[in-house]
N, C-alpha and C positions, 0 to 999 in steps of 0.2 A: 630905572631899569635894574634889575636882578641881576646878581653875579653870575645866575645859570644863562640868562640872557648874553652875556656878555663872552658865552664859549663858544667855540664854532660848534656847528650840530653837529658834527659825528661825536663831540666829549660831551653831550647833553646826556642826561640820563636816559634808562628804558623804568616807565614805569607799570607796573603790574597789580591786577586785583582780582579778589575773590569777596566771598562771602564770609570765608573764615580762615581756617587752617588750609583749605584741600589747594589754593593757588600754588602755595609752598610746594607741590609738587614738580610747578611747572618752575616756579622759582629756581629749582636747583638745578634742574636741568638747564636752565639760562644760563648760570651763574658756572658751571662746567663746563658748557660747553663756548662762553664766554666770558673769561674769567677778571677782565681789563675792564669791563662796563660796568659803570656805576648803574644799582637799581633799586628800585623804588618802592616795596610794597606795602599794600592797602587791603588790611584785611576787615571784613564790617561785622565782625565779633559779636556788635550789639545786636544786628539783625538775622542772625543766621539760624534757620537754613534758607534760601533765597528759593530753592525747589517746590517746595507749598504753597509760595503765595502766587497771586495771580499776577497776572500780564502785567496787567498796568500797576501795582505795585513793586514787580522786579523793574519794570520800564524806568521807575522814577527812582529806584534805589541807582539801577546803573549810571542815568544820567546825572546822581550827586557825586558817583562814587569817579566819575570819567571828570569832570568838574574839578573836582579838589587834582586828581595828577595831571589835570592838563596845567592847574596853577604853578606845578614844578618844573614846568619848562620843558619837559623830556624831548625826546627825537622821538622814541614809539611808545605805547600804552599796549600792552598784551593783557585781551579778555579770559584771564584764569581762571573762567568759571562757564561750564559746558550749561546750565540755567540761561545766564546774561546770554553769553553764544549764541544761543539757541531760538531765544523770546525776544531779545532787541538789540542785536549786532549793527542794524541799521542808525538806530537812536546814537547808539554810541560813536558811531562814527559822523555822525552830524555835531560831537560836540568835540570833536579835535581834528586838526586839517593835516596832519602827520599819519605816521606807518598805524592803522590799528588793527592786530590780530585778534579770533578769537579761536577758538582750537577744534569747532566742528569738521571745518576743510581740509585742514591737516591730519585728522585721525582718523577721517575718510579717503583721504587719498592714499598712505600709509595702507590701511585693508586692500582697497584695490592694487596698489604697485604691488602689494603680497601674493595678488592670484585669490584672494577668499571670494567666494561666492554665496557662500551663506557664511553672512554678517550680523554676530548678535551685538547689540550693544546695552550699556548697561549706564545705567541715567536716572535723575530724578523725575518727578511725574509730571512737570511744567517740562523740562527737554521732551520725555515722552508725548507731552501732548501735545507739541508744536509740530513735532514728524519732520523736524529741521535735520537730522540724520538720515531717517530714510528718504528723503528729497534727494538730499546730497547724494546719496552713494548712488539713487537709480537713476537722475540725472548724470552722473557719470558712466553709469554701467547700468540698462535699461535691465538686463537679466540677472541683476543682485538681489536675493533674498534676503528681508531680514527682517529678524527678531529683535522687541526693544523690552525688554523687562524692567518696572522703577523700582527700585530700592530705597526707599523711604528712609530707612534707619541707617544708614550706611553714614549719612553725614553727622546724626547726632552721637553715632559710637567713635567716629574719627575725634569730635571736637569734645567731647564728654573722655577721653583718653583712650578706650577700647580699640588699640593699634598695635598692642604688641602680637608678633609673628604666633605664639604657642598659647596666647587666648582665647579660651573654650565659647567666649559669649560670640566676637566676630563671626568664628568657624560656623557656628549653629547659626546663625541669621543668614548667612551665605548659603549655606547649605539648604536651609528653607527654601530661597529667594532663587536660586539657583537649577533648581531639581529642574523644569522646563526646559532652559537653557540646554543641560545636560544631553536632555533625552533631544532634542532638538539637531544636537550634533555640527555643531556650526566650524565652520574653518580655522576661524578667527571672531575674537570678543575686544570691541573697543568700550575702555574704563570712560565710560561718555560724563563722566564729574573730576573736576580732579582731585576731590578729595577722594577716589577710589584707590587711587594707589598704595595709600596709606594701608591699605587692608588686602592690599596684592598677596599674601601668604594664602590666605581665608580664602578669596576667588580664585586662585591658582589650585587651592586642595579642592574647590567644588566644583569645578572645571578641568582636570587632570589633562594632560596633555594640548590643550586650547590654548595656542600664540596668545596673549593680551596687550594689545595697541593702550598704550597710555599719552593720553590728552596731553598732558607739558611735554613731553616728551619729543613728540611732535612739534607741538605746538615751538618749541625752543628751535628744532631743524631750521621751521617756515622765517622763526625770525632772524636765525644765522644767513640765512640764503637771501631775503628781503633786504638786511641791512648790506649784503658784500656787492650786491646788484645795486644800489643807490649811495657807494661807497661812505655809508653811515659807519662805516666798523672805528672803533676806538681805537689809537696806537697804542695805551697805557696798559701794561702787564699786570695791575692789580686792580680790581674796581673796589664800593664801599657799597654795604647795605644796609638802607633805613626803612626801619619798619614804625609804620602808625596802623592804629587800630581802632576800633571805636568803641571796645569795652572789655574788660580783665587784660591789661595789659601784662602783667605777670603771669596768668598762666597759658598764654599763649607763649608769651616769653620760653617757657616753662617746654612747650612742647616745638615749637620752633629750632631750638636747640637739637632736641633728639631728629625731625627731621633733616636740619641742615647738617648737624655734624660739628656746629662750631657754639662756639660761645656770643648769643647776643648780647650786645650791652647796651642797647638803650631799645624801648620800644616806644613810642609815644601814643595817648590816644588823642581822637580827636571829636567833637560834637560835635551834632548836625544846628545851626542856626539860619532859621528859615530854613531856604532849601540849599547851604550853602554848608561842607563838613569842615572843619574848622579846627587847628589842632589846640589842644589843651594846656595854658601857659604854666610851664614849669616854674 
């Protein structure tokens, strides 16, 4: 039996995963707005971006990637990646019998409690082509309009560095990707990746006065509300955060920091054997 075995579940960790960097989003917002939980994240460095491939290869990515943190023990798993969310939320919660979020239903319901009625959202071309956003909002609200524009480059300038707020190359790719949107004139724009936020300056200048619903953000609310209703909440004032990876462990390290704000000191990666991800012996 494991020492995480051996906690009562509310001191169990939360674990969390993306494809790369863009989970970090929703990470912080966890980690703010619960700051006593231990959490767990997994980002798949080596595979990224998860938005271009098809079904059945995100399917099988999320089902190594749910695999490896369900072997940490946690109380929840939050799907930090509007792709996974979107393509196989089902899958994923077939391989863990605990709390599993992904951030479609949260940054849909967010637009609606808002009153928006023309709802753009802004996603890769695998979330685009599932229609798992526009499902959502018009099963909720049969008279919600909306628009889904993919943004293709969005995740490889977040993980390639192109994040900073006064960077001319973001601004111009937004600005491209955006023009419809624009002219479209929508309520409200949900960041349907979380690596979007990263470049929240870029979509905020190409979308001028457009509220922006951001996926962790949400996503973080649904899981403060989910764990205080199944009284999972930790009593501990400080929690710990471990990051594994499955490729460039230093410069995610590297950029990690700039999002969190804090200094990481350890990231570890980890390899895929067989279909099982596996962390790499120090």
């Amino acid at each position: 039996m494991s020492a995480r075995e051996n906690l009562p579940l509310c001191d169990r960790p939360i674990g969390v995963f993306d494809s790369g960097l863009g989970g970090l989003s929703a990470l912080r917002e966890i980690h703010a707005c619960m700051p006593g939980e231990n959490l767990i994240y997994f980002g798949d460095t080596g595979r990224v971006p998860y938005g271009t491939k098809s079904q059945q290869t995100i399917r099988t990515y999320a089902e190594q990637d749910m695999r490896f943190l369900a072997g940490m023990q946690p109380k929840a798993i939050v799907i930090a990646c509007g792709t996974v969310s979107s393509v196989a939320p089902d899958a994923c919660k077939e391989m863990f019998s605990g709390t599993v979020l992904g951030v479609i239903e949260p940054a849909c319901r967010a637009a609606l409690c808002g009153g928006a009625k023309r709802i753009g959202v802004l996603a890769t071309q695998a979330t685009v082509n599932s229609g798992a956003f526009v499902r959502t909002l018009q099963n909720s609200d049969s008279a919600a309009q909306v628009l889904q524009i993919a943004c293709p480059l969005f995740v490889p300038l977040v993980e390639n560095g192109f994040f900073d707020a006064d960077d001319p190359v973001p601004q111009l790719v937004a600005k491209r990707y955006l023009r419809p949107m624009e002219a479209w004139k929508p309520d409200a724009v949900i960041l349907g990746c979380t690596h979007y936020p990263h470049l929240r300056p870029a979509i905020a200048a190409a979308l001028p006065g457009v509220p922006l619903i951001d996926t962790g953000a949400e996503v973080a609310k649904a899981l403060k509300k989910s764990l205080a209703e199944n009284n999972l909440c930790t009593t501990r004032k400080t929690g710990e955060l471990q990051f594994f990876v499955s490729d460039a462990p230093e410069s995610f390290s590297a950029a990690a920091q700039i999002f969190l704000g804090q200094t990481i000191e350890t990231v570890r990666r980890v390899t895929l054997i067989g279909q099982t991800l596996t962390p790499v012996q120090q």
